[in-house]
C-alpha positions in Angstrom: 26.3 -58.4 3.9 29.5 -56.8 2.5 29.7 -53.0 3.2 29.8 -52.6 -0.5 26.1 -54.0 -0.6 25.0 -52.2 2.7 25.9 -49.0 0.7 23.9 -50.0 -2.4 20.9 -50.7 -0.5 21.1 -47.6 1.2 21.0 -45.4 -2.0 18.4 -47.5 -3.2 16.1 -46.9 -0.5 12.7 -45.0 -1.7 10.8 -43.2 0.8 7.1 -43.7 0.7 3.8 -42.5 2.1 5.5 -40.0 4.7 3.6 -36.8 5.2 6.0 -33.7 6.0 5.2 -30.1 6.9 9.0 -29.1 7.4 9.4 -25.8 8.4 12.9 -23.8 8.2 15.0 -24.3 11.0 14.2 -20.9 13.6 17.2 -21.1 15.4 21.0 -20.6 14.2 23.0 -24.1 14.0 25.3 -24.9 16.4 28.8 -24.3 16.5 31.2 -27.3 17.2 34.0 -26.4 19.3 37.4 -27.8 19.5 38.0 -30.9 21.9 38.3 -29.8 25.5 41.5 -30.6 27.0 41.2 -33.3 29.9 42.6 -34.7 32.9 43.6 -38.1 33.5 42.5 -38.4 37.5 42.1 -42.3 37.8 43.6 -46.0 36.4 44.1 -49.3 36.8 42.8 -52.8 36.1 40.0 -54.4 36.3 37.9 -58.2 36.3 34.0 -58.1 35.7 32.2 -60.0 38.2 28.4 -59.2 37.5 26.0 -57.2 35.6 23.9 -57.7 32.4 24.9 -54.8 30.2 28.2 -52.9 29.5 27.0 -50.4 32.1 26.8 -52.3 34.9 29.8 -54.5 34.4 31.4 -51.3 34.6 30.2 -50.2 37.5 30.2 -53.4 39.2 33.6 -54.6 38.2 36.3 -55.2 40.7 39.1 -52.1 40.1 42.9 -52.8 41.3 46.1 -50.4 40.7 47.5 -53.5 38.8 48.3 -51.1 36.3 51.4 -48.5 34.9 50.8 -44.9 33.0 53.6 -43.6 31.5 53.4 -39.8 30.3 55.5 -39.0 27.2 55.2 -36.5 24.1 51.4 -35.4 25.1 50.8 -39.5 25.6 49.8 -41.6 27.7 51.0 -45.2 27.6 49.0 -47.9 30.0 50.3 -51.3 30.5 48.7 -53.8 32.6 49.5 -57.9 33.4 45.8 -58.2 33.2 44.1 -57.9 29.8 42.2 -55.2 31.4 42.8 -51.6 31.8 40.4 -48.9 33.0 40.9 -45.1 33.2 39.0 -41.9 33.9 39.2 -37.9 32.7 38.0 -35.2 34.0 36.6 -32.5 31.3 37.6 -29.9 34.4 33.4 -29.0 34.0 30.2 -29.9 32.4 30.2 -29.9 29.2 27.8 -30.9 26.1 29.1 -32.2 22.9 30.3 -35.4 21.1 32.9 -38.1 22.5 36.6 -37.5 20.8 39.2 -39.7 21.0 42.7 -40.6 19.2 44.0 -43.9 20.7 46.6 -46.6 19.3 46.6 -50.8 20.1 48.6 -53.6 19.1 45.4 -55.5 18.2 41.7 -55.4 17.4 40.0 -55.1 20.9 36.6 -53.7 22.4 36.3 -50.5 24.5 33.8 -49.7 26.7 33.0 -45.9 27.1 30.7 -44.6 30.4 30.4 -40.8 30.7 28.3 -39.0 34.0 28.2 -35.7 35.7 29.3 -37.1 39.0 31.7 -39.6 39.9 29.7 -42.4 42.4 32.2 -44.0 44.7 35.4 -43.5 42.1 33.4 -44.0 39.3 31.3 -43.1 36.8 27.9 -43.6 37.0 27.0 -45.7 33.7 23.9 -47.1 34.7 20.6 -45.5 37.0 17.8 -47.9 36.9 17.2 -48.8 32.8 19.0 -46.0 32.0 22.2 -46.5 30.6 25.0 -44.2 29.6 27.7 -46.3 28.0 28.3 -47.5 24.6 31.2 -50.1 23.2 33.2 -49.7 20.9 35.8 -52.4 18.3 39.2 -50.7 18.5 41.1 -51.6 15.5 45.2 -52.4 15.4 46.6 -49.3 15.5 45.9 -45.8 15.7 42.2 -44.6 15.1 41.0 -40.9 15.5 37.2 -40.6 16.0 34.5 -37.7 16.8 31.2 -39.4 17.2 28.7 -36.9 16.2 25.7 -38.4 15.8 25.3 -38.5 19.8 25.2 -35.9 21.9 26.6 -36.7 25.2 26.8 -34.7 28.9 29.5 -35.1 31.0 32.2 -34.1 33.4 33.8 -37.7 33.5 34.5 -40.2 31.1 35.2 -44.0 31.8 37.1 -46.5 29.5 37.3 -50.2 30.3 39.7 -51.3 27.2 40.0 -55.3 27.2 43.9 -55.2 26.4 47.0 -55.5 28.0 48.2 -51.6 26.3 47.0 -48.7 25.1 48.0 -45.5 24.2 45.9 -42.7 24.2 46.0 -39.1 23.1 43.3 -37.9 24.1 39.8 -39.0 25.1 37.4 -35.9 25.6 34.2 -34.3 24.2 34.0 -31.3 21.7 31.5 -29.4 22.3 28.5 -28.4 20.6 26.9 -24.8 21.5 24.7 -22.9 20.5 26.3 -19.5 20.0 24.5 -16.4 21.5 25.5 -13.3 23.0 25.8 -12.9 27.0 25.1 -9.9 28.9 27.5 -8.6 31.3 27.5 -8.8 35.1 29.4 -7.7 37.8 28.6 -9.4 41.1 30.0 -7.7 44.4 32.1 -10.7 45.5 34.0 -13.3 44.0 32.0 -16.2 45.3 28.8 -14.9 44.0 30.7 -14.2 40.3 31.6 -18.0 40.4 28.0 -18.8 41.2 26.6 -16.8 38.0 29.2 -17.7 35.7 28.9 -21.4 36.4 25.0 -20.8 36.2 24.5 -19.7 32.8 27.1 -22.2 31.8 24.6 -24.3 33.0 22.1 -22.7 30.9 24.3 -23.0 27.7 25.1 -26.7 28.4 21.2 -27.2 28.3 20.5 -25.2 24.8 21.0 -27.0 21.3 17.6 -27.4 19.3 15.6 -26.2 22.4 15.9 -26.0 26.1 16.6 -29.1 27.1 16.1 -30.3 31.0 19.5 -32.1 31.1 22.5 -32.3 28.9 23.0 -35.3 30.1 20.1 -37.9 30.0 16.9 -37.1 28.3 18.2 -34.0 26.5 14.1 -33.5 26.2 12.1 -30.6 26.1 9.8 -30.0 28.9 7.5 -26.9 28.9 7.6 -26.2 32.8 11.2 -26.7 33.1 12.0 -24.7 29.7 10.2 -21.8 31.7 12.4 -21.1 34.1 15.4 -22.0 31.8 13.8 -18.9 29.7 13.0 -16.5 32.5 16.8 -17.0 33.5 17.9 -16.7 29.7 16.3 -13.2 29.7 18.9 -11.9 32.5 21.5 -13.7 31.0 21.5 -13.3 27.0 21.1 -10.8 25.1 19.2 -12.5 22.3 15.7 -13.4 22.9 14.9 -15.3 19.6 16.1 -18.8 20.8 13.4 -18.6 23.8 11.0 -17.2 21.4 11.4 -20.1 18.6 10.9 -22.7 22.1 7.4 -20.6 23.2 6.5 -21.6 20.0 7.0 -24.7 19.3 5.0 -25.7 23.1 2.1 -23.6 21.2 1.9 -26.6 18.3 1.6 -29.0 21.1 -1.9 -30.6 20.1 -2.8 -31.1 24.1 -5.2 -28.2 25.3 -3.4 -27.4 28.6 
């Protein structure tokens, strides 16, 4: 099908037989951020060996320093022998929002993108069990400049396996998705212990978008136990009470008795 008729069909399309009690939204929207400046900390080649999904080729694959990165002009230019080059960024911290990228190729080629909190060994952990934190993507010739925002990802690291011999890239990050709310201030009596309440409600904000959520990184799903505590600490924290309040509830509509 032509993307021409794809288009057609979707403007076509007639919703039937759906009942809807849509409430307005409780909570403000969230603000998206500007892309977070990264830090290239690991490259080379690479030659899949095993593994039945993007994921675990990744993380499976056999990694050599086969490889050249050239800095120039806020660039960085990769060229390998091997049609096969893999790097990884560091965000500098965790971080919620949507994968960002501007890269250039010679040629049409697949990428494959893995993102974690932790690195596992040198790399990122794509895969745990059957879940899977890695998507491909079709790199067209040239240069291409793209914010996926219809998926929210978590992550400190991001992994690329690009199936090419070059690539430049510009930058491959996240921008960040927040939801915006007032902090209250705190004045610990040491350093350490300011580090270790900073990072903390950082923490807190990387977890909040529609609700609390108990990860930013994997489920991003709403659990009433662990949104308690994420609330009890949001009441030190923030000044605003609402967004706990709109979470309390939504767990009230839940049809379960307990």
């Amino acid at each position: 099908m032509k993307t021409t008729d794809k288009i057609s069909a979707f403007h076509n399309a007639v919703v039937k037989n759906i009942k809807t009690n849509f409430g307005e939204r409780p909570i403000k929207k969230l603000v998206l951020k500007e892309p977070i400046k990264s830090k290239l900390t690991d490259y080379g080649s690479f030659k899949l060996t095993e593994g039945n999904s993007p994921a675990e080729k990744m993380m499976k694959a056999v990694r050599t320093r086969n490889a050249t990165a050239t800095e120039s002009d806020g660039k960085t230019y990769f060229r390998s022998p091997d049609k096969g080059i893999f790097f990884i960024v560091d965000l500098g911290s965790e971080q919620a929002g949507y994968l960002d990228f501007i890269v250039e190729t010679r040629e049409e080629t697949t990428a494959w993108f893995a993102y974690g909190e932790h690195l596992n060994d040198g790399f990122v952990r794509g895969a745990i069990w059957q879940r899977e934190f890695c998507f491909p993507f079709t790199l067209k010739k040239g240069r291409q400049d793209f914010t996926g925002l219809f998926r929210r990802l978590g992550a400190r690291y991001i992994e690329v396996f690009a199936f090419t011999n070059e690539i430049t890239v510009e930058r491959v990050t996240v921008r960040p998705a927040i939801y915006h709310i007032e902090k209250k201030s705190f004045a610990a009596p040491n350093e350490f212990m300011q580090r270790l309440y900073d990072v903390s409600v950082h923490t807190l904000e990387c977890c909040m978008h529609e609700h609390y959520e108990d990860c930013p990184w994997r489920e991003q799903s709403f659990y009433a136990l662990d949104s308690r505590l994420q609330m009890l600490a949001g009441y030190y924290a923030f000044k605003d009470y609402s967004f706990a309040r709109a979470g309390l509830e939504l767990i009230s509509r839940d049809p379960r008795s307990d």
